[in-house]
N, C-alpha and C positions, 0 to 999 in steps of 0.2 A: 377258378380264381388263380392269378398269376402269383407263383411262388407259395400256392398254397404247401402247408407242410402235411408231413404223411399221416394216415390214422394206421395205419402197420402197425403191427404189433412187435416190439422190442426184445432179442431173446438174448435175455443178461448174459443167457451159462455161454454163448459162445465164446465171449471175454473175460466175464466176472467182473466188470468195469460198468459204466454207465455210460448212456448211449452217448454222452458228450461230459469232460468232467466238471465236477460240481464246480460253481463260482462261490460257494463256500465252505469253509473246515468246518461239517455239520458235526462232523463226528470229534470234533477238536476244540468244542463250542459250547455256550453253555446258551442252551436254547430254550424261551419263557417264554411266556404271553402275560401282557399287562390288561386288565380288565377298567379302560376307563370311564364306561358311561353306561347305563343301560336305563329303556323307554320304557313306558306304563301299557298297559292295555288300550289305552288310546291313541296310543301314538306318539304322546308328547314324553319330552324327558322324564325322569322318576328321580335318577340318583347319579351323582356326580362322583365317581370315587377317586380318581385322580384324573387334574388338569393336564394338558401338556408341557406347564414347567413340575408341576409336580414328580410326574413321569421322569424327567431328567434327575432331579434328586432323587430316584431308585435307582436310575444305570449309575448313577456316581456310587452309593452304597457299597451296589454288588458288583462294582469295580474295585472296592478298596475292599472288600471282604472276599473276593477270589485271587487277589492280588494281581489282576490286569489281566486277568482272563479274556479272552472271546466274547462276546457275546452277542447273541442274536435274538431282537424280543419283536413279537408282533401286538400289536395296537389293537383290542374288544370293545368296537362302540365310537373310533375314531370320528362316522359319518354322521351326517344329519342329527337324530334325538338319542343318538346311543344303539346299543347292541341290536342288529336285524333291524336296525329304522333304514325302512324304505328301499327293501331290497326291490326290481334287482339293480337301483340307480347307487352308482357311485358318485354322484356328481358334487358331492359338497363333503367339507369336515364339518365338525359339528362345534357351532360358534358356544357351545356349555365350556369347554375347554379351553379357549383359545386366551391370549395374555390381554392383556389390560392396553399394552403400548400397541399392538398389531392392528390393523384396518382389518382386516378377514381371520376366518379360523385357518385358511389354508396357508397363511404365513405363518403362524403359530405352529402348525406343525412341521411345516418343510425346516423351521428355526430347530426345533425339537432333531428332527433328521441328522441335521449338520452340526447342532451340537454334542449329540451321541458319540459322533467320532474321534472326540478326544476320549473318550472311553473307552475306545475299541470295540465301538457295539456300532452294529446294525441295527435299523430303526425301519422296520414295515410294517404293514397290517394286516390284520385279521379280514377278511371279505370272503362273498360269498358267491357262486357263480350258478346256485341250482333251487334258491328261495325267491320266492317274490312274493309280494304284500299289495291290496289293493291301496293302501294312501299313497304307493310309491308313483311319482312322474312319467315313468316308464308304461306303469299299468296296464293303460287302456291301448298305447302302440302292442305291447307286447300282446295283449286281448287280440286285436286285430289282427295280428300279425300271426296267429295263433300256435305263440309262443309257446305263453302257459300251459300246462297239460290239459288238456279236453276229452272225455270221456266219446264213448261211438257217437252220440248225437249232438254232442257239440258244445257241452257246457263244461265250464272249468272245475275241477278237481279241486277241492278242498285237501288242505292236508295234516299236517300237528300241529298244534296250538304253543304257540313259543310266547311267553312274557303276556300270557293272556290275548296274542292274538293270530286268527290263521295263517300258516301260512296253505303259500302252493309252490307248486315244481313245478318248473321249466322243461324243454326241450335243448339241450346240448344241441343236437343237430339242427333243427330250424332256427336258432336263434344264429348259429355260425352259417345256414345256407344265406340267410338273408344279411350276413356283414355285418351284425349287431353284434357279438359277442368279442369281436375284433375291435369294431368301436369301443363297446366299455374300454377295452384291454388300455387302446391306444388313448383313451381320454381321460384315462387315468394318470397314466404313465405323462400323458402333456400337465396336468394338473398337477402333478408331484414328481418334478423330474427328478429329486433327489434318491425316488426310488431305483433308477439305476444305479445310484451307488449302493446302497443298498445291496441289492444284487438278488433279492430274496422276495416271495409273499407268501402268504399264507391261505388257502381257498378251503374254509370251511364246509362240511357235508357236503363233499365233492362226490357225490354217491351217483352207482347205476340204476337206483330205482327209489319211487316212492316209497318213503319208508312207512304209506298207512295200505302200501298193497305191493308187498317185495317179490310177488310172481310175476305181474303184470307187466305191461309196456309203463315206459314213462309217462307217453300219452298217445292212449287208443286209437284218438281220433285223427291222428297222422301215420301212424302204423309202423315210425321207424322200430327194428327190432335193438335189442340190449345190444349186441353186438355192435351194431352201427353207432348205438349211443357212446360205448366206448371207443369207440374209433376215433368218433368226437374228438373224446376228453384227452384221445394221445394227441390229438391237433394242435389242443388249448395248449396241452403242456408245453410242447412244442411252439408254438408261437409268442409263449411267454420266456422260451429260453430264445429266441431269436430276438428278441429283442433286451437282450442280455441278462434276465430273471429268471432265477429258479423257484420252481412250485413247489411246496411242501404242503400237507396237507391232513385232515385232523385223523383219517383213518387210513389202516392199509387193507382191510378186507373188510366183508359186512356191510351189504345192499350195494356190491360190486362183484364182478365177474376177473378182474384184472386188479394185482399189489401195484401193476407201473413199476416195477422192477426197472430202474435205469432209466425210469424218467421222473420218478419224487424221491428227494434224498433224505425225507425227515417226515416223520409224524408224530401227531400227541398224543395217538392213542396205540393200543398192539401193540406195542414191543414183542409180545407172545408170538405176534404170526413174520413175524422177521427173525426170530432167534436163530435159521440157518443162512444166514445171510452178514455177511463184516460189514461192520458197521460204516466202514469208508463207502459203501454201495448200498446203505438204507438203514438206516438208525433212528432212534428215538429219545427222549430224555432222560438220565437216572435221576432226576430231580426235578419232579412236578410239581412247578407254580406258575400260578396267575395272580398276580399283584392285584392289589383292591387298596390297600395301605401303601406308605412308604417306606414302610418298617415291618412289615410283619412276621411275628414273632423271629427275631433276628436269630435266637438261640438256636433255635429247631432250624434255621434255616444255614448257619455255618456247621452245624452237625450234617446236615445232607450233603453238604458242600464238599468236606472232608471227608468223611465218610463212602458217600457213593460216587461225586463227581471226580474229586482228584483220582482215585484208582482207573474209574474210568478212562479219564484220560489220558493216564499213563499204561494204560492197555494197550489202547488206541493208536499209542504212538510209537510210531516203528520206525523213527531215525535215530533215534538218540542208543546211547549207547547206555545199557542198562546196569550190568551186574547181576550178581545173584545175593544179593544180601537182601536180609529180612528186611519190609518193609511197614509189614502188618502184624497187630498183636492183639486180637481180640477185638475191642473198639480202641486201640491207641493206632495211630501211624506215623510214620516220617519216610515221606516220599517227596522228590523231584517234584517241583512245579514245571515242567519243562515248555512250558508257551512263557517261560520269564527267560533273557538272556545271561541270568547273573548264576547260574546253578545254584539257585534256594531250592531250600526243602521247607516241608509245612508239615511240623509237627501237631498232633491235634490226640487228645484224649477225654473220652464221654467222663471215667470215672477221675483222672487225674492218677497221676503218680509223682515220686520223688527218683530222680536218682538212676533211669533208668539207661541202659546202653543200646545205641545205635550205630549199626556201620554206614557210612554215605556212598553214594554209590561212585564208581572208577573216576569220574572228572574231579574228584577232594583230591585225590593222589598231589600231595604235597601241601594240602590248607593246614595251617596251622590256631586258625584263630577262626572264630567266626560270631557274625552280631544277631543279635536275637532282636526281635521285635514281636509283639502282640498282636495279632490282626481285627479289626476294630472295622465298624462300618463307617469310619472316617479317613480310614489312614491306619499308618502302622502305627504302633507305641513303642519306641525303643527301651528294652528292657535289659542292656547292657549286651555283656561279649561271655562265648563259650571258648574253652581250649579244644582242641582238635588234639588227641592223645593215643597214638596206635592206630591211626588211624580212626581211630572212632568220636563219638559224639555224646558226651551225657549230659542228659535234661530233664528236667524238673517240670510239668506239667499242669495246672489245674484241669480241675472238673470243667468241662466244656470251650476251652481255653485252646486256641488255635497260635502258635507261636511260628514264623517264617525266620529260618534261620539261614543266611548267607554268608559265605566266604569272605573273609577281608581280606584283600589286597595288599 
């Protein structure tokens, strides 16, 4: 194939960089997955949990509860009947979501897309590149084509049972020798061209082996071995960053031989098996959600927020200029929101306090005043002005109660 890309295998430690750099701040981001449709055992829809305007009044929520954060969330159940309907076809959204005013579901989402980025969110989906299902359109090409995995004498491999129905795995390498797994790619990407802005997808159980037989070949009855299977999946990667998308994906180890070190910048799962690894080069969430609501439970979810994600992300960041003043106090904080241009800090305490002192860090050098606001899954609440005294800060906190304090001018 002409300009095919390489299955080489990528050796991070010679850089400690990624084999090309990420097209987003994964490590800088607050990265989710929204759960909005999942099928029954027969195929047909079950349950609707959020539409795709619904979906938008989440990103608006956890924009005005992170205070303009990043964010990057992928779509569960986007296509056809919902979750795993009719893998391995991409070819449709699924019309259970789509708005009332739109002709097709696939305006409804691409609308979805380009609405997100007044929020500062990235808007892709959850898909999958290694399930297939017999209702799906592709089926009996891929049968033919003997895509599907096929045991020595020639009949297709049954494999886990998902939402009450089988599925089966694919061949990575024969579905790419025959220019099928390039089509998906590409008739996707013509289908939702918004997913270039985007810049991101997500490829669910991107795995090297059948997970109902993790010794064996994928499939017997063509004999490529694990090794060549993952050669493959560096192609896929690759061919999804050439045409300007990054793969992230749900695991980094487990029924794989290969993390892809420097070619997936993000997973949902392991954190554990990346721990020696900076998170600017393969990270994962400190704050795992899948929306099913558009609220859910909001408390527990600005407690994660403050809690695990702001530190996080002032880990992470290594331009700003930090200080050494205390930031953390058990479960209270007051730290730098540093993805905002205004140097707020978000003050946040599980049990509350009165009265308590904070130093702000080198860039207050001369604030004297500063406005306090509540942070709200609508917006701020402005809750009046603090004095800036010795430099320092004192506030007054409730129980569970996130306050964003900035500099007045």
């Amino acid at each position: 194939m002409k300009n095919e890309p390489s299955g080489e295998y990528y050796d991070w430690t010679i850089t400690g960089k990624p084999e090309r750099p990420w097209l987003l701040p994964y490590h800088q981001s607050l990265v989710y997955k929204v759960m909005n449709c999942v099928k029954d055992a027969q195929g047909n829809m079950k349950q609707v949990y959020l539409t795709f305007e619904q979906t938008l009044e989440v990103i608006r929520k956890v924009y005005h509860m992170t205070c303009g954060m990043p964010q990057v969330i992928y779509l569960t159940g986007w296509q056809y009947e919902g979750h795993d309907s009719k893998y391995p076809s991409w070819a449709q959204a699924n019309r259970h979501l789509m708005r009332a005013e739109d002709d097709t579901p696939e305006q409804s989402l691409r609308w979805l897309m380009r609405e997100a980025r007044k929020y500062n969110t990235s808007v892709s989906l959850h898909i999958n590149m290694f399930d297939a299902y017999p209702e799906s359109p592709l089926w009996g090409l891929y049968v033919e084509k003997d895509i599907i995995a096929k045991d020595e004498e020639g009949k297709v491999i049954p494999g886990k049972e998902w939402s009450g129905m089988v599925s089966y795995q694919l061949s990575y390498t024969q579905e790419w020798k025959l220019g099928l797994a390039q089509k998906r790619i590409d008739d996707l990407i013509e289908m939702l061209p918004e997913l270039k802005e985007s810049k991101t997808i997500h490829i669910d159980a991107f795995l090297g082996a059948r997970p109902m037989d993790q010794q064996g070949l994928i499939s017997p009855y063509l004999g490529y071995t694990k090794a060549e299977e993952a050669a493959t999946q560096r192609k896929i990667y690759r061919y999804w960053r050439d045409r300007g998308i990054d793969v992230t994906s749900e695991w980094v180890y487990g029924l794989r031989d290969d993390r892809f070190v420097g070619l997936q910048p993000w997973a949902w799962h392991q954190g554990d098996k990346i721990e020696d690894l900076p998170d600017d080069l393969y990270c994962t969430s400190p704050m795992k959600v899948e929306f099913r609501a558009a609220a859910e439970n909001p408390t527990e979810l600005l407690e994660q927020f403050c809690l695990k994600v702001v530190p996080w992300y002032y880990k992470n960041n290594t331009a700003a200029v930090k200080g050494k003043q205390q930031m953390i106090d058990g479960d209270d904080i007051c730290m730098p929101a540093l993805w905002r241009k205004d140097r707020s800090l978000i003050a946040y305490s599980r049990q509350g306090y009165d009265s308590k002192t904070w130093e702000p860090p080198p860039d207050w050098k001369g604030v004297k005043k500063a406005s306090v606001s509540r942070i709200t899954l609508t917006g701020p609440n402005e809750a009046g002005e603090v004095d800036v005294c010795g430099g320092n800060v004192t506030l007054s906190v409730g129980s569970g109660e996130a306050l964003l304090i900035t500099p007045v001018q």
